[in-house]
C-alpha positions as CSV (number, residue, x, y, z in Angstrom):
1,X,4.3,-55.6,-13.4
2,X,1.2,-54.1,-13.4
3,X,0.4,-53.3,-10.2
4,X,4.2,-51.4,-10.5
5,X,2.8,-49.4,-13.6
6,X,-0.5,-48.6,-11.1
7,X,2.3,-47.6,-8.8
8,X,3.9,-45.3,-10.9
9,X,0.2,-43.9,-12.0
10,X,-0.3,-43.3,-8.4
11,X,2.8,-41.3,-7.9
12,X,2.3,-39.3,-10.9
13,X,-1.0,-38.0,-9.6
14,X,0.2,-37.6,-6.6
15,X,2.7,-35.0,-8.2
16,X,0.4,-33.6,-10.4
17,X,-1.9,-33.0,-7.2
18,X,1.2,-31.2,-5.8
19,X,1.6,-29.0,-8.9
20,X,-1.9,-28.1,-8.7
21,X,-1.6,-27.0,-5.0
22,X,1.6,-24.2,-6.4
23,X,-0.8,-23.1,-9.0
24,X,-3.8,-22.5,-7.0
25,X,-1.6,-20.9,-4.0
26,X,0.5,-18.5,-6.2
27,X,-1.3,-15.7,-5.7
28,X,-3.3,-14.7,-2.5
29,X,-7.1,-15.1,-3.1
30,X,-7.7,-11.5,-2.9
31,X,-5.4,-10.5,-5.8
32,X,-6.4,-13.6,-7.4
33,X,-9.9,-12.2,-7.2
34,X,-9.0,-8.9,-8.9
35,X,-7.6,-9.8,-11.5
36,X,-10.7,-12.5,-12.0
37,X,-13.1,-9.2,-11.7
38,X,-10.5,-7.4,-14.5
39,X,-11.5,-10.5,-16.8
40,X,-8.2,-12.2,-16.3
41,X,-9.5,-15.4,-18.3
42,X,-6.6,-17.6,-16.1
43,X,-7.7,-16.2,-12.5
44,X,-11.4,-16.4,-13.5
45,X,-11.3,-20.6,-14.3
46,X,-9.5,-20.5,-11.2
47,X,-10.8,-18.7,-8.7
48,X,-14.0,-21.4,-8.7
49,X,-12.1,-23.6,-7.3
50,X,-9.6,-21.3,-5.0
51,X,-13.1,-19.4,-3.7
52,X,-13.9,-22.3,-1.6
53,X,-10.7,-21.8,1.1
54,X,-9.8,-24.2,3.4
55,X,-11.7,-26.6,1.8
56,X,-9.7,-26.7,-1.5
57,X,-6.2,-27.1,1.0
58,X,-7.9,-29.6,2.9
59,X,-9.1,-31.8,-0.5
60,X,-5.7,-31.2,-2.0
61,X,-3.6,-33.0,0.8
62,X,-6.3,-35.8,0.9
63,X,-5.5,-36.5,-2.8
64,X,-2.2,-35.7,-2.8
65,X,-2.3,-38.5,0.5
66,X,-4.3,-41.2,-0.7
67,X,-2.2,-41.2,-4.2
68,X,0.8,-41.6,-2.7
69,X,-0.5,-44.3,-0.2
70,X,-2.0,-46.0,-3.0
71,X,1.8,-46.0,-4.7
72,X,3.4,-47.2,-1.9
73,X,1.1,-49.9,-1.0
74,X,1.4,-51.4,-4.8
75,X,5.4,-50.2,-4.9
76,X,5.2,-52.8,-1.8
77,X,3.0,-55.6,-3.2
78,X,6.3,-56.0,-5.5
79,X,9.0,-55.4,-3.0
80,X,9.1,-54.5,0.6
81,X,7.3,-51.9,2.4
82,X,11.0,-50.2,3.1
83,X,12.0,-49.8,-0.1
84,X,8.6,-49.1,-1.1
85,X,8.6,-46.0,1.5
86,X,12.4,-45.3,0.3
87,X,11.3,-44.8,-3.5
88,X,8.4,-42.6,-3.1
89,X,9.1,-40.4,0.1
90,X,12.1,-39.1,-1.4
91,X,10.3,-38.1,-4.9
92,X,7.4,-36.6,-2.5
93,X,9.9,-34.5,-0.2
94,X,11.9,-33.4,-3.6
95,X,8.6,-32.2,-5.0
96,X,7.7,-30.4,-2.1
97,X,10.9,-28.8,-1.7
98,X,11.6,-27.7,-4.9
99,X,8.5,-26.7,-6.3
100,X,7.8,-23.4,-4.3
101,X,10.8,-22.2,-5.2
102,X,10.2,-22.4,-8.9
103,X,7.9,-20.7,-11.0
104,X,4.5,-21.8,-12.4
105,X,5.0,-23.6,-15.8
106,X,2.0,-23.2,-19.0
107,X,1.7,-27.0,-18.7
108,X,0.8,-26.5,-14.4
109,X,-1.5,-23.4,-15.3
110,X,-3.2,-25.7,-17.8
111,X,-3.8,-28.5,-15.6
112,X,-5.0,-26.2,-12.4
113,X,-7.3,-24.5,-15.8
114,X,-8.8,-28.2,-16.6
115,X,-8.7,-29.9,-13.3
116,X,-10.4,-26.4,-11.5
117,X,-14.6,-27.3,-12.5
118,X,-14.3,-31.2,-11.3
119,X,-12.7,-29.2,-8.1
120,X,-15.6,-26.8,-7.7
121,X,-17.9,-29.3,-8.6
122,X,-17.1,-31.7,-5.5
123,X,-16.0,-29.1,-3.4
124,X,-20.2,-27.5,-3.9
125,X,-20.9,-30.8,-1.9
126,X,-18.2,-31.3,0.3
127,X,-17.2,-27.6,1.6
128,X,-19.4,-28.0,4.9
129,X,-17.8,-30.8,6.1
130,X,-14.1,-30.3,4.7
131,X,-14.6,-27.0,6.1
132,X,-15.3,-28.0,9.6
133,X,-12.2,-30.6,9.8
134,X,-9.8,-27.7,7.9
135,X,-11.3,-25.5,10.6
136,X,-10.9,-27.4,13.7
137,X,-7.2,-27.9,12.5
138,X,-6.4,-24.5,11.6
139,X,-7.8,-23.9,15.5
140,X,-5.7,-26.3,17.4
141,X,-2.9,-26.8,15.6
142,X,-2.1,-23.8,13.0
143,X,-0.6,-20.5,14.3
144,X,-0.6,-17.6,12.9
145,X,1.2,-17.1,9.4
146,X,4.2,-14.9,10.2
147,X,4.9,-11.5,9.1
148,X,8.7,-11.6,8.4
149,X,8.6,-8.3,9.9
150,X,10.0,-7.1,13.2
151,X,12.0,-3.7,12.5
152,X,11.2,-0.7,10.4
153,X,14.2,-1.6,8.4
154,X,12.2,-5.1,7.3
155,X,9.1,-2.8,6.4
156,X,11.4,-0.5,4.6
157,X,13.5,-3.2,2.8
158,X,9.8,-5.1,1.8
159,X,8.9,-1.9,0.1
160,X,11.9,-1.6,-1.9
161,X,11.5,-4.7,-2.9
162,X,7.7,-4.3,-4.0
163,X,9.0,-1.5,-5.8
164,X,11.0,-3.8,-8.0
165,X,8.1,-6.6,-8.3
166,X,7.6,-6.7,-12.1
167,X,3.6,-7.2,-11.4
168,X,3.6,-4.4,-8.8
169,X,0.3,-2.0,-9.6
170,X,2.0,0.1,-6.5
171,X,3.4,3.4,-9.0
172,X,6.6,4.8,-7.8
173,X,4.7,8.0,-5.9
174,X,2.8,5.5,-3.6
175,X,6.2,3.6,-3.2
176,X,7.8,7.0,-2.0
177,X,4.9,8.4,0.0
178,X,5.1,4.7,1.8
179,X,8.5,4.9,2.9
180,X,8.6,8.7,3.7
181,X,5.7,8.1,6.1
182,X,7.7,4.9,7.6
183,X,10.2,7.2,8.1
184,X,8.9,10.2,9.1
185,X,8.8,9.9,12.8
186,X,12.5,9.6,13.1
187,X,12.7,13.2,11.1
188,X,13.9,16.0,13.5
189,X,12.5,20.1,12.7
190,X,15.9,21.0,11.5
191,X,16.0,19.0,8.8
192,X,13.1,20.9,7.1
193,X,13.3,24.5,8.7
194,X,14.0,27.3,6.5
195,X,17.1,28.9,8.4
196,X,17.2,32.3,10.0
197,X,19.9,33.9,7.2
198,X,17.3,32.9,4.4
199,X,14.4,34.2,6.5
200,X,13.3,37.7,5.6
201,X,11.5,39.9,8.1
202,X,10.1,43.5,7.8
203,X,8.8,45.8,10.2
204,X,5.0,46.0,12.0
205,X,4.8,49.9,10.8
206,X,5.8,49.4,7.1
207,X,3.8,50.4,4.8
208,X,2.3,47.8,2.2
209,X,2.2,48.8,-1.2
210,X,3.5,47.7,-5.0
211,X,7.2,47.7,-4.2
212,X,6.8,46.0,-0.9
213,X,4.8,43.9,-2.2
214,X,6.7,42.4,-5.2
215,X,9.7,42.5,-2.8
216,X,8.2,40.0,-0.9
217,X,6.8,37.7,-3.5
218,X,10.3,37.9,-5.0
219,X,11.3,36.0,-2.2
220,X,9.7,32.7,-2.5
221,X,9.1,32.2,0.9
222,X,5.3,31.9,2.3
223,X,5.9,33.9,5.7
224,X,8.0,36.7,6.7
225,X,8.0,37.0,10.5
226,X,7.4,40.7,11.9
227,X,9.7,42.9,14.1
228,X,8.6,45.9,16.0
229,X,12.1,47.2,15.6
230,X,14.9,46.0,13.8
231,X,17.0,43.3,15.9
232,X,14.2,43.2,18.3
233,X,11.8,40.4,19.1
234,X,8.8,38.8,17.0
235,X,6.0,40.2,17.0
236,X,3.8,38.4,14.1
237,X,3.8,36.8,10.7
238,X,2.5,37.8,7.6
239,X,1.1,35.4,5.3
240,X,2.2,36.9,1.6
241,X,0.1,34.9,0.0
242,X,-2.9,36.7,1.2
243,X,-1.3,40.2,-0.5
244,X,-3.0,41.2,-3.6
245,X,-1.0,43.9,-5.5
246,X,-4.0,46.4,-4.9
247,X,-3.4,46.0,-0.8
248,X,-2.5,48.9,1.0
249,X,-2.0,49.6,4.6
250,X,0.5,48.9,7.5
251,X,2.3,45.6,7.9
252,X,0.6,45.3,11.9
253,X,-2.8,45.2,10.1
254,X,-2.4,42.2,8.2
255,X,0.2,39.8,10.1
256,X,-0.6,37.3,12.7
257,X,-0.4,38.4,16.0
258,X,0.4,35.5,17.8
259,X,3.6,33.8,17.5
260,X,4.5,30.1,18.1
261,X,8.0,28.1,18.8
262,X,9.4,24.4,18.3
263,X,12.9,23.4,19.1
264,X,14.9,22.4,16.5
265,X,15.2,19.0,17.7
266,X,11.6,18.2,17.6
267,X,10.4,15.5,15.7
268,X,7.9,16.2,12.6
269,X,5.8,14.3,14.6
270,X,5.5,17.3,17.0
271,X,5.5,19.4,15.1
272,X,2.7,18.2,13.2
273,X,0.6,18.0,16.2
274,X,1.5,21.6,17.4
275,X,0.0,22.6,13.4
276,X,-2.9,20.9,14.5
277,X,-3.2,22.5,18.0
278,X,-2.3,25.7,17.3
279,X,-4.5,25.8,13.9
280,X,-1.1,28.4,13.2
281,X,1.1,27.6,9.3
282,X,4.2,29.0,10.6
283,X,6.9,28.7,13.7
284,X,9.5,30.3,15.0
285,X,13.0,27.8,15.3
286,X,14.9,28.1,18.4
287,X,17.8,26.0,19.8
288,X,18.3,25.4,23.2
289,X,19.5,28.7,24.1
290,X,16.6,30.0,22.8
291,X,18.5,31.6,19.9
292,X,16.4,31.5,16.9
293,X,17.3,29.5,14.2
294,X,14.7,29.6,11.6
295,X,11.1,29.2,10.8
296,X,8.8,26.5,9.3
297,X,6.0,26.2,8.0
298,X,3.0,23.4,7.8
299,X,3.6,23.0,4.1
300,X,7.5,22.1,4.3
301,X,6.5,19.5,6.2
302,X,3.9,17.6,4.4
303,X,6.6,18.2,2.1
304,X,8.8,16.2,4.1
305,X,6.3,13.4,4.5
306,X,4.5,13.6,0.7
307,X,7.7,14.2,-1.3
308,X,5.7,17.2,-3.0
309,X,2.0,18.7,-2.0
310,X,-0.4,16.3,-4.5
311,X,-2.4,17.5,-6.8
312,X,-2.7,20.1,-9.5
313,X,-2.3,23.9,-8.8
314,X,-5.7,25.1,-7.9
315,X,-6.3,27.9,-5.8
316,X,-9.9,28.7,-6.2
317,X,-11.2,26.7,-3.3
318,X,-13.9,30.5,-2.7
319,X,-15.3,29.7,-5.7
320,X,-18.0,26.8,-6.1
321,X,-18.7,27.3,-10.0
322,X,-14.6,26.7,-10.4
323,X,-15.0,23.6,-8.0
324,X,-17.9,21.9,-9.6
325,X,-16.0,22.4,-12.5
326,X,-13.2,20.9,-12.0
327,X,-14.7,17.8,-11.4
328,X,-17.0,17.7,-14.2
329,X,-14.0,18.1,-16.3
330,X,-12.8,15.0,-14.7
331,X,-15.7,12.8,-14.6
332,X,-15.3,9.6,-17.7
333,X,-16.9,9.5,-20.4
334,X,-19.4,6.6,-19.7
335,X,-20.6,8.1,-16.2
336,X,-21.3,11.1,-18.0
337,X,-23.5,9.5,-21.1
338,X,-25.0,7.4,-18.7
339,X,-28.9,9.1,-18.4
340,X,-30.0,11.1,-15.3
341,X,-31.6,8.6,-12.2
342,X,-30.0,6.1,-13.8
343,X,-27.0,3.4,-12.4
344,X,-24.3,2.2,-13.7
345,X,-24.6,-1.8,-13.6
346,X,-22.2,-3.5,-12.0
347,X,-21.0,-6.8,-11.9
348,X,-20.9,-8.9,-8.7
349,X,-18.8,-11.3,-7.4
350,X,-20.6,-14.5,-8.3
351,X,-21.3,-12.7,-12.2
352,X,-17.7,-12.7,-12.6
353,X,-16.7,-15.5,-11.8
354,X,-19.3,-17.8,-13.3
């Protein structure tokens, strides 16, 4: 009888080893080591233990292995070494395959909680050698974890579901920007171009001035391309950003000369890199007939790729006095008391955890 209670003991540490394991391997050791640097009082008891690797796997399956020998051998001092192996493997394999699947219980937290300075304790001796046996395993007879990925669709479908992840620190911006850049080789120049009905153009020899002027501002577009004649080719583009209402002067004197086209079945992609070539904000659109078709511009398509251009409206990039400022104004609180030639302390690892 009592060597069936020991048996039973046995078993239930060998469970409770198991339950440990779930707890300790919940959470990757990188995010379990934020959130012990962000004072996470759970992560922090821990992480002690979860710090050590390999070494903690390897001394959880020889626990969880010599328990569960010990039950059997005492299950079989009592009745045979088949029924013995037929009440605890099945118990063993129903833990195994049920617990990842649920979630981490108070009580299992609490035990990982008490159990984790006894771990970190032994494992301050042991690591070097549990570490070479874990490591000459992981060589020869681990492969590589899987992604789970093999299509953009996966990629995409993982993001939406991080998107949904109650813990996610990921806000909905970085979500969108993450799957518009997934996407955005597949995204063709047409798709973003301004087209050629909404695209105003005026002529080389008009003459700037206030009416011109708030004409063209009125028109919410960056560019206006540049004719010599009306119906007749391009000749430049003219940036109306760059037109103050105190400019004066013919439209030839302030355009760009030089004028540069993509097809309309381009990809962003190449488009993109013919920005980057060309050091040139606007194109010209033309189809394969060599019709054109529209015009667009470096900012539509970060656009296309950002969702929106990032950041607040600030446009006085000539001026350093407005862009020291505007940093100052954002700099916290405690870097600012914090007394000239002096650091800020900061924690390290090993602080934070002890």
């Amino acid at each position: 009888m009592t060597s069936i209670l020991f048996a039973c003991l046995f078993l239930l540490l060998a469970l409770s080893g198991i339950v440990i394991r779930k707890v300790y391997y919940r959470l990757p050791v990188k995010e379990l080591k934020r959130r012990a640097e962000r004072h996470d009082r759970h992560a922090e008891r821990i992480y002690r233990a979860v710090a050590y690797g390999s070494s903690l796997r390897t001394l959880l399956w020889l626990y969880v292995g010599l328990t569960s020998a010990a039950s059997i051998v005492l299950f079989a001092r009592n009745t045979s070494i088949l029924v013995s192996l037929l009440l605890v493997g099945p118990v063993l394999w129903a833990t195994f395959s049920l617990l990842p699947s649920t979630r981490v219980t108070k009580y299992g937290r609490r035990l990982a909680e008490m159990v984790a300075p006894a771990i970190a304790w032994l494992l301050n001796y042991f690591h070097p050698l549990l570490s070479r046996g874990s490591d000459i395993v992981l060589h020869r007879y681990v492969g590589t974890e899987h992604t789970r990925l093999y299509e953009k669709e996966d990629l995409l479908e993982l993001i939406e579901r991080q998107h949904w992840q109650e813990d996610s620190r990921l806000t909905d911006e970085e979500v969108e920007i993450i799957k518009r850049a997934v996407q955005f080789p597949e995204r063709r120049v047409h798709e973003v171009l301004t087209p050629s009905k909404a695209v105003k153009t005026v002529l080389a020899d008009d003459t700037l001035g206030p009416v011109l002027i708030n004409e063209l501002h009125q028109s919410d577009q960056d560019f206006v391309l540049v004719q010599n004649e009306k119906k007749g080719d391009f000749v430049g583009a003219l940036n109306i950003k760059k037109l103050g209402i105190h400019t004066s002067g013919k439209v030839r004197d302030f355009m760009h000369q030089n004028i540069y086209y993509l097809h309309e079945d381009d990809s962003l992609s190449d488009a993109l890199h013919a920005f980057f070539v060309t050091n040139h904000p606007v194109f010209v659109v033309i189809n394969s007939h060599e019709e054109h078709v529209g015009i667009i511009t470096i900012e539509s398509i970060l656009k296309k790729l950002l969702g929106h251009i990032p950041g607040e409206d600030f446009e006085h990039y000539t001026d350093p006095a407005a862009v020291a400022a505007r940093h100052q104004r954002h700099k916290p609180a405690d870097e600012e008391a914090a007394p000239e030639g002096e650091e800020t302390p900061v924690k390290t690892d090993e602080e934070v955890v002890e």
